[in-house]
C-alpha positions in Angstrom: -15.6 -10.5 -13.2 -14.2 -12.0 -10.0 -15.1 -10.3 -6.9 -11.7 -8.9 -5.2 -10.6 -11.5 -2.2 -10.0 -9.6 1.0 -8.2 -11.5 3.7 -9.5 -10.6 7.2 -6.9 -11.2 9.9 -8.4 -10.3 13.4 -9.2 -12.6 16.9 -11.9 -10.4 18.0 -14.6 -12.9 16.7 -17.9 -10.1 16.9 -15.1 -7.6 14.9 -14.3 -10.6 12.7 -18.2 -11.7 12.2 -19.4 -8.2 11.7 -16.6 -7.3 8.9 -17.2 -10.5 6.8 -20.6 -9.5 6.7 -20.4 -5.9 5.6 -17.6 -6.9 3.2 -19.5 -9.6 1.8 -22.5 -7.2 1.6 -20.4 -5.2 -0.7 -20.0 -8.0 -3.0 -16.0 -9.1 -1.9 -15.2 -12.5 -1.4 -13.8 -12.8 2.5 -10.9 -14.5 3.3 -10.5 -15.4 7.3 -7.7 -15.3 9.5 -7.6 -15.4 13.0 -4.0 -15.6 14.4 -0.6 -14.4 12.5 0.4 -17.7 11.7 -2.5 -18.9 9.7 -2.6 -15.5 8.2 0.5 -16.0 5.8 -0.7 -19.4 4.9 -3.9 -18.5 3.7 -2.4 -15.4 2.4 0.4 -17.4 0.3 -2.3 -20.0 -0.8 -5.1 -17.5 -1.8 -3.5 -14.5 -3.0 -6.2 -12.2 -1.8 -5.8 -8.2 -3.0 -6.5 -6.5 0.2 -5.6 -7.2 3.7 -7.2 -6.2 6.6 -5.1 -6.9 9.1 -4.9 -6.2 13.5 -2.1 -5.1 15.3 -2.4 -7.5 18.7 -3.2 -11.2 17.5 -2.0 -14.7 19.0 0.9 -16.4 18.1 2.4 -13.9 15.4 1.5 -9.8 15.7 0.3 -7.6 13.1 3.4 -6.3 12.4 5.3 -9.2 11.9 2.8 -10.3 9.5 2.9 -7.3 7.2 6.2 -7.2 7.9 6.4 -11.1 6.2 3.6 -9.7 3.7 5.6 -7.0 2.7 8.4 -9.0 1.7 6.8 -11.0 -1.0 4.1 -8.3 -2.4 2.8 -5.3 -2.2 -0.5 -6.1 -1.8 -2.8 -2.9 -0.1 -2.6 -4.0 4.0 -4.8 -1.7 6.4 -4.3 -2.4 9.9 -6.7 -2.3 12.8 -5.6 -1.4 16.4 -6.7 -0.5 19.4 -3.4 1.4 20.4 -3.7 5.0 19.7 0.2 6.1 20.1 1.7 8.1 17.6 4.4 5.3 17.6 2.1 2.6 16.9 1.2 4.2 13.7 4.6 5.4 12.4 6.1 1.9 13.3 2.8 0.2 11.1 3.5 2.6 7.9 7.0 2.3 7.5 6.6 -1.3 7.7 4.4 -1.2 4.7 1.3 -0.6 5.7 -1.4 1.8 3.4 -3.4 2.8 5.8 -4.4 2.3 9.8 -7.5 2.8 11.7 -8.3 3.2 15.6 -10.9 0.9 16.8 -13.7 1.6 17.8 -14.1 2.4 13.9 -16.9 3.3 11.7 -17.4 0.5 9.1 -18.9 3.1 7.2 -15.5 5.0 6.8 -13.6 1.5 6.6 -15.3 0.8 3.8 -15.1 3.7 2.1 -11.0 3.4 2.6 -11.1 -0.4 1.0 -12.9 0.9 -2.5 -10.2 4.3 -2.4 -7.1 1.6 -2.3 -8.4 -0.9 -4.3 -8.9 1.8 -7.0 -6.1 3.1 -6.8 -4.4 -0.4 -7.2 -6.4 -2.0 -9.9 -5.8 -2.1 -13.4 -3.8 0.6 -15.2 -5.7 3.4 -16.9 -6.1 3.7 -20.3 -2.5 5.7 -21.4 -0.8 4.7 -18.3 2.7 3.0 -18.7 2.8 -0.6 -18.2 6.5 -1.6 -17.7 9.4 0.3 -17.6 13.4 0.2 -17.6 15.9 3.1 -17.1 19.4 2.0 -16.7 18.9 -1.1 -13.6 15.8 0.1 -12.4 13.3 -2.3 -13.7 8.9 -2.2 -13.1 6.3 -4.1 -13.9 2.6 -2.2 -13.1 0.5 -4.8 -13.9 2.5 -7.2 -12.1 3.1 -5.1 -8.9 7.2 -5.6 -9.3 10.3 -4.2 -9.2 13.9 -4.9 -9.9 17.1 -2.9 -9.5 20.1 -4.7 -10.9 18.0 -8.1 -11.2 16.9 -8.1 -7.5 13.3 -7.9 -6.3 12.7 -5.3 -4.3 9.8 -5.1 -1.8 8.0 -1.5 -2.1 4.7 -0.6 -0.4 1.4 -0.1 -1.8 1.8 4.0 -1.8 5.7 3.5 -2.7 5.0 2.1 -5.8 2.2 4.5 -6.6 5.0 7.3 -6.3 6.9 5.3 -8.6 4.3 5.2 -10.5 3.5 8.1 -10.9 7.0 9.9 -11.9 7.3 6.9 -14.5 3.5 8.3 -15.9 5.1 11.9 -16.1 7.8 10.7 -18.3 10.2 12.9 -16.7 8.6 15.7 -16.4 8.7 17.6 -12.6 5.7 16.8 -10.3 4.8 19.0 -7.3 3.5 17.7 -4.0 0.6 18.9 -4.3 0.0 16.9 -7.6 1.1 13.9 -5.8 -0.8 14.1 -3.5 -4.1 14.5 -5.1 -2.7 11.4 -7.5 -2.2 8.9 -4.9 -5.0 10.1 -2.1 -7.3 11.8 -4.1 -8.4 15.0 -4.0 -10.5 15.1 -0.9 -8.4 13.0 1.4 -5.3 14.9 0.2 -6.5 18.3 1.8 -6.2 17.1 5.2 -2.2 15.2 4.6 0.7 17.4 4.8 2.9 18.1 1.6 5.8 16.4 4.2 4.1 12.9 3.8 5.8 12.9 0.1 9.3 13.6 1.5 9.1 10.7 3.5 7.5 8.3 0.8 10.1 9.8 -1.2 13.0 8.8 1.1 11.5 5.5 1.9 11.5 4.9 -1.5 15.0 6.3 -2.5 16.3 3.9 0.3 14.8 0.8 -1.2 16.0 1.6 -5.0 19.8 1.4 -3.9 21.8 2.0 -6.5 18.8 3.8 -8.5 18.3 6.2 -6.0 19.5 9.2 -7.8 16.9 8.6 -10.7 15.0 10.1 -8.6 15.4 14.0 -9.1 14.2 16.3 -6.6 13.7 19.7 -8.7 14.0 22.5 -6.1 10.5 24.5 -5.0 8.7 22.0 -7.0 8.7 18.6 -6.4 10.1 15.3 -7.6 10.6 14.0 -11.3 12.0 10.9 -12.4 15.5 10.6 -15.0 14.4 8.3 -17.6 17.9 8.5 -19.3 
């Protein structure tokens, strides 16, 4: 089996040098970027499953890039700053990113954050719907795509696991505890607050347009998805 391509984008050359080789340790194939530009080109050309991308790099930022990234797929994309504002990392997420991380970091922990979203993005387990279509809303899991009305539309990583998700319950109501535990597992959803689905939620309303109201919010429970 292939190894999974991971496309580092960072300028720091010693944070550059020492993630290829811990990656690379792990037995991924490293892609290597070191300004926004030459990022989307070797992302376009390579098709890598992972990104690790920084926030502050020459000629294009980090957010522009997922921003571009986004666009076209929704690949996993964990970015690396050294900002630590709150409104660094809001801005970073709703732009698509899955995850962000405060340098200094422990590669240790980074690590541990690649295998949870590469998991959680391979391929479908066994009993797991496929494709779907209710009405315009059309999705292809294997494929990492989604149509409403004919029209790609561009979710995040943890966006489409929502979708996921309700699609896999076949209409039956989820809490947000459930999906939680589904999308961060079980560990990592203890310490996220049950608001974090009402937001993916919304995000994720917003991008379906005129599909929207297939998804149900079923009051003191959760979220389930019409499939009529």
């Amino acid at each position: 089996m292939p190894a999974n391509k991971i496309l580092v984008v960072e300028d720091e050359k010693h944070i550059a040098r020492a993630l290829r080789y811990n990656l690379e340790k792990e037995g991924y194939a490293v892609l290597y970027a070191e300004d926004g530009e030459a990022a989307l080109e070797l992302f376009a050309a390579e098709r890598p499953e992972l990104v690790i991308l920084d926030l502050m790099l020459p000629k294009l930022d980090g957010l522009e890039v997922c921003k571009a990234i986004r666009k076209k797929s929704a690949v996993p994309v964990i970015m690396l700053t050294a900002r630590k504002e709150e409104v660094d990392r809001i801005i970073g997420l709703e732009l698509g990113a899955d995850d962000y991380v405060t340098k200094p970091f422990s590669v240790r922990e980074l690590m541990a954050r690649i295998k949870a979203v590469l998991r959680r993005t391979g391929s479908s387990p066994q009993g797991a719907v496929a494709q779907v279509r209710y009405g315009g809303l059309e999705a292809d899991f294997e494929k990492y795509e989604v149509r409403v009305d004919g029209e790609p539309v561009a979710l995040s990583t943890k966006e489409f696991e929502f979708l996921k998700c309700l699609v896999d319950a076949q209409g039956k109501a989820l809490n947000r505890d459930q999906l939680l535990e589904k999308i961060w597992g079980y560990e990592k959803s203890l310490e996220i607050d049950t608001n974090t689905v009402d937001q993916h939620i919304a995000r994720l309303r917003a991008k379906l347009g005129s599909e929207a109201a297939r998804i149900v919010t079923v009051k003191n429970v959760g979220y389930r998805i019409k499939t009529d």
